[in-house]
N, C-alpha and C positions, 0 to 999 in steps of 0.2 A: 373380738378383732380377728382372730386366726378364721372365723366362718367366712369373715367378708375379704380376707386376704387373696389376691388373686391369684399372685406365685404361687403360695402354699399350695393351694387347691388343683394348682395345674402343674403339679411340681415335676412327674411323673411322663409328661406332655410337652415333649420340646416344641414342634408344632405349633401348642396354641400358646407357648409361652412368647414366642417369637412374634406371635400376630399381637399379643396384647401389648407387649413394646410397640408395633410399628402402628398399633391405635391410638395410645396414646404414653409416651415414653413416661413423661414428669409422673403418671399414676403407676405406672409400671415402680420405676424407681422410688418412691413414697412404698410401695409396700411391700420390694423387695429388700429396703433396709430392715422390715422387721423381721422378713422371714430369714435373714441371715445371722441375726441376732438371735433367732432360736435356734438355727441351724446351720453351726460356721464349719461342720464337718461334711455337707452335702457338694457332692462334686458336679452337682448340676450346678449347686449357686455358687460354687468358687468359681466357672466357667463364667457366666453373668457376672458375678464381681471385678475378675478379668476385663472383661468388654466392658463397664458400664466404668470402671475407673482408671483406663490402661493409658488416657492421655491424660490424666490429672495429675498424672507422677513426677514429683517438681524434680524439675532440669539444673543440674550446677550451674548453670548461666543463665542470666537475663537476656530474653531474644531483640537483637538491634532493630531498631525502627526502620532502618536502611536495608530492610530486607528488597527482598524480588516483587511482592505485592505493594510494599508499600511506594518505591521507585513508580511503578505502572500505573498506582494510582497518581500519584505528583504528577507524571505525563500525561497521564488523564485530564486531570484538572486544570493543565495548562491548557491542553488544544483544545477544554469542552470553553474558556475563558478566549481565547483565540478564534474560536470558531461563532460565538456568542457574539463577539463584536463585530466581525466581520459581517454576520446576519444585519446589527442592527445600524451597518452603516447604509444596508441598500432597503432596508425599513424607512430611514431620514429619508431616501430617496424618491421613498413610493414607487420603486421597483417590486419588491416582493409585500407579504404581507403580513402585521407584524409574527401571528401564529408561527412563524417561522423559526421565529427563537428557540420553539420548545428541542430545533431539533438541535441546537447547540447545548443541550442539559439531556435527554431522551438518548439517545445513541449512546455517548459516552458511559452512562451510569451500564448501558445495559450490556457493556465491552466489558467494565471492573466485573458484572457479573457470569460472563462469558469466560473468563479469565480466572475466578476465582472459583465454580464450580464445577468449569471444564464441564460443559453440554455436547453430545457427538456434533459428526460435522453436519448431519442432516438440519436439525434443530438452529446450529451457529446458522448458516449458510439461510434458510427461510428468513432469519431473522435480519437478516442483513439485506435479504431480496426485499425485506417489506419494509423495512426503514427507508430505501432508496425508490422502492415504487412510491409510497407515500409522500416525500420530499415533490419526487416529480410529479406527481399527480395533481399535488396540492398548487405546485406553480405554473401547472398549465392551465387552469381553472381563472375567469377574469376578475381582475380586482375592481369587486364592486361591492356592494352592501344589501344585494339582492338575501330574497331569504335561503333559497336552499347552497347558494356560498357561506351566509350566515351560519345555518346549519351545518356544513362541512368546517366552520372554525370551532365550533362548540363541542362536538364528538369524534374531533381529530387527537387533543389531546387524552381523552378515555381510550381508541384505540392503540395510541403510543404506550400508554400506562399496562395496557392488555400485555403487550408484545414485551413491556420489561420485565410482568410478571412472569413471562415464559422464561425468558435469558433467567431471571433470579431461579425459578425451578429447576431448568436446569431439564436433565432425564428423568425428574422424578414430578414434572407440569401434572402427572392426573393423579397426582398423593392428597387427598386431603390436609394434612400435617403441613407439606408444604405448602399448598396456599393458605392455610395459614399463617403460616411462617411469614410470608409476604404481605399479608397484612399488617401484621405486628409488626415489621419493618419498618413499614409506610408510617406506623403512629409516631414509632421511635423515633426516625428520621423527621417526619414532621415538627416534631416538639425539639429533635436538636437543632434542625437546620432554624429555627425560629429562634434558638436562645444566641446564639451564632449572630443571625442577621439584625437583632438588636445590640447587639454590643458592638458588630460592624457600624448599625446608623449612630449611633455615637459616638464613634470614632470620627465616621465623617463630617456630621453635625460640628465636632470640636475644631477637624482639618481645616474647614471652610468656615470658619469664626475664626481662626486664631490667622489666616490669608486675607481675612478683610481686614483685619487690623493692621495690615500693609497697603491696604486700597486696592487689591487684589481682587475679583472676581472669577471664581476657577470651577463654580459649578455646573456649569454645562459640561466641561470636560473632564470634570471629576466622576462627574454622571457614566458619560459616555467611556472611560478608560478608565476607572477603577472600579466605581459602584457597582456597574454591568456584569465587567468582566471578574470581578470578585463572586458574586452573588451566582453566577453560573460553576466557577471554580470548587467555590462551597458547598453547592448539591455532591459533587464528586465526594472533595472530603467527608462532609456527612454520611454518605453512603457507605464509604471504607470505613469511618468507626462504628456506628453500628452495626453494621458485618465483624467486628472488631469485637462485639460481643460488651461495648461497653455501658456501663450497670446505671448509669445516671438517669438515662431516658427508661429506661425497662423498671427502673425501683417507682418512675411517676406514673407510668401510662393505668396498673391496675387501680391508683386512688383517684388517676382526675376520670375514671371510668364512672365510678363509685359516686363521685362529688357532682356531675355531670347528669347524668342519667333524672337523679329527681328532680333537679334543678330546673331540667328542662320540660320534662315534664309538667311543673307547676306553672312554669312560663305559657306553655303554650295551652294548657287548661284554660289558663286567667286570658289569653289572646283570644283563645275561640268562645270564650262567653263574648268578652268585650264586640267580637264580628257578629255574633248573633243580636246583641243588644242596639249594638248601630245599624241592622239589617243590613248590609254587606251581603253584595250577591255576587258570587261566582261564574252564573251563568251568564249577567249580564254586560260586568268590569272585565274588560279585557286584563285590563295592572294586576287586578287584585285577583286574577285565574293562574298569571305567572306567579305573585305574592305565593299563593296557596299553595304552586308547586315547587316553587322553593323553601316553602318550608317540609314538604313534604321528602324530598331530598336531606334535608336538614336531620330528619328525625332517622331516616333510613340510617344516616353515617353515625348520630350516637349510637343506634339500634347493635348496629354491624361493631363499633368498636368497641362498648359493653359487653357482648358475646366474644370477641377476639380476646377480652383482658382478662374473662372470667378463667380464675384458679377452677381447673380439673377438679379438684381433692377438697375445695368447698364444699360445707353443705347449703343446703338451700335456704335460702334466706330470704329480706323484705328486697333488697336489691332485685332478685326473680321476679317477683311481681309487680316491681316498678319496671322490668325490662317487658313484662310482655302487655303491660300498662301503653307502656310507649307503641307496641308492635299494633295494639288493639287501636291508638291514637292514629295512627300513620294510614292504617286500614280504612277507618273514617275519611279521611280527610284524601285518600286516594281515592275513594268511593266516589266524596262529592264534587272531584276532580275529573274524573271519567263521565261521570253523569254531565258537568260543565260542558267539556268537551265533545262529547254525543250530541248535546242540543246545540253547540256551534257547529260541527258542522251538519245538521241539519239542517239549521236555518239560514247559515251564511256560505254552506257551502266549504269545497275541500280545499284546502292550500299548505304549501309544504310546513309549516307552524305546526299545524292542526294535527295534519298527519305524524309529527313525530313524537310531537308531545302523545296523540293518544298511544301510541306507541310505546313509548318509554314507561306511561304511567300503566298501562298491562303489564308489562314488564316487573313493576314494581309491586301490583297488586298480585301475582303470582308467588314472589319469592315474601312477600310479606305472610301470606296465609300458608308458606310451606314452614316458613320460620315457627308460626304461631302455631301449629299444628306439632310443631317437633318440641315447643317446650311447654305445650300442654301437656303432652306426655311424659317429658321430663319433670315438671311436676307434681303429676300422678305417679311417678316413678317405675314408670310402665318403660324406659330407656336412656340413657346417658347422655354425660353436656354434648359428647361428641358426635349425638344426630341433627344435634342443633348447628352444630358448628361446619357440621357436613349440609345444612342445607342453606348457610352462607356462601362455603368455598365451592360447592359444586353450579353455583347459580353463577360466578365469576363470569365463566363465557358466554353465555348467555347476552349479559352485555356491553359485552366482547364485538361478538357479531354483530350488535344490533347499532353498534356505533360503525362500526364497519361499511354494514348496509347503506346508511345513513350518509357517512362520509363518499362512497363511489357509485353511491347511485341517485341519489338527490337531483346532484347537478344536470345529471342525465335526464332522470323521470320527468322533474320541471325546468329543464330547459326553456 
């Protein structure tokens, strides 16, 4: 154990002890507890014991709910509920368009995190410049159902999503750690805002059965002034408790990673015989070329949340080789995706579809063979989860941009 300890070994080396924290802390900590347990007279690790426990030190009082954070979040999540309905009265209207909503849930969340990690002003101030160019840009554009407006509603909200993971990074947007961190947010939050909005539609479900039984009719306005304006409220909240550090969603996210991963796996094996066996052609079904790419999508986001949930301090296991199972399945299937899209447009020629799709799926066929390449050699044990996991978080901008692109210059290019 003491060989493979990584404090011990660097014990002498402030330096690199420092960088193997800010690589990866949870491994760091895993095997600084043991070298303190041999070594509880070393003033280097009393120093690291210090810092690694100095806020854990229980406080004679329980801290009130009614703090400063949690008041700004409450007003958060009123004006993100306010501002949410207001969108969706000029939605009814067919004045704006519905995308619009995002920005009643999207700005808000990315205030709580402007707020709670304090980003300087350069960083606050872009991000406020590009929530409000975006807003305008988006409703200057005509409301029509043309494709490259289509396209600008599909890669609007991926570049809103970009712009929050900056506000949540905060000063430290080019830390790998932290886009991870962000990631692991997004699941956390996914899986609470979801346990939240069912036990909300049951709620409402019951409101609106127990008003009929008065001969009462209240669900259109129920809709419109609670359901709405709750369910945008709700993102806020969700956000502040998992910022909150709360244990409920973080104890599920590593087993439905675990339960997930073969599942899916075995699914889309037994799918891609079944398309081979009914010949199913890609190149020719337009449905079944978007079919193919959403599920291609599909695999990418188990791919990416399998890798985000994997314990540091594991060792390698059958889950590894069903994750790069998966990476090797997605590779395929983006292969004969790209190939689809080559022969369309050759044969039919370019139009804004065409174009962004082969676009995205480059995109995806790059970060795919960087992934598999980084846990090939994690396997070999030729390098650490963390080149794996740096060749997720650093591929984030990437398409970032490319939504970006997509979003203000679409409408331009096929005007």
């Amino acid at each position: 154990m003491d060989a493979n300890n990584l404090v011990l070994n660097h014990l002498s080396d402030p330096h690199e002890l420092e960088k193997i924290y800010r690589k990866d802390p949870k491994a760091f900590k895993h095997h600084f507890s043991n070298a303190w347990e041999q070594h509880p007279d070393s003033q280097v690790l009393g120093v690291w014991y210090e810092r690694l426990h100095f806020m854990e030190t229980p406080t004679n009082h329980n801290p009130s709910l009614m703090n400063k954070t949690f008041l700004f979040m409450g007003l958060l999540a009123i004006l993100a509920g306010i501002s949410t309905r207001i969108l969706f009265h000029f939605v009814e209207q067919e004045a704006i368009a519905p995308i619009n909503l995002a920005f009643g849930i999207f700005p808000f969340i990315a205030a709580y995190f402007i707020y709670s990690h304090a980003p300087n002003r350069r960083i606050t101030y872009s991000l406020a410049a590009l929530f409000i160019i975006s807003g305008v840009y988006l409703n200057l554009l005509p409301l029509n159902n043309s494709d490259p407006i289509i396209l600008v509603y599909l890669h609007l909200p991926l570049f809103l999503w970009v712009l929050l993971g900056i506000a949540f990074t905060g000063n430290r947007y080019s830390q790998g750690s932290r886009r991870l961190a962000y990631l692991k947010f997004n699941l956390e939050f996914g899986i609470l805002y979801a346990s939240m909005a069912v036990s909300g539609m049951v709620l409402a479900a019951l409101t609106m059965q127990l008003f009929s039984f008065l001969g009462l009719n209240i669900e259109d306005f129920y809709f419109s002034n609670i359901v709405l304006v709750g369910a945008a409220a709700l993102a806020i909240v969700a956000a502040y408790l998992v910022s909150m550090n709360l244990k409920l969603a973080k104890n599920i996210t590593p087993y439905l990673a675990k339960i997930f991963s073969p599942l899916v796996l075995i699914t889309l094996l037994v799918y891609l015989a079944a398309v081979i066996g009914l010949g199913k052609n890609p190149f020719l079904d337009r449905n079944f070329l978007i079919v193919f790419n959403g599920i291609l999508l599909g695999v990418l986001a188990v791919t990416i949340f399998s890798i985000t949930e994997r314990d540091s301090e594991e060792k390698k296991n059958l889950s590894d080789y069903i994750h790069v199972a998966l990476i090797v399945l997605a590779l395929i299937i983006d292969t004969v995706a790209l190939s689809a899209i080559v022969f369309r447009l050759s044969s039919f020629g370019m139009t804004p579809n065409r174009i962004a799709v082969l676009g995205v799926n480059l995109l995806i066929w790059a970060n795919l063979i960087w992934i598999l390449f980084t846990y090939l050699r994690f396997l070999q044990s030729k390098s650490g989860l963390s080149t794996i996991q740096d060749a997720v978080t650093k591929y984030l901008p990437v398409y970032g941009l490319w939504a970006a692109f997509v979003t203000f210059t679409f409408p331009i290019i096929f005007h």
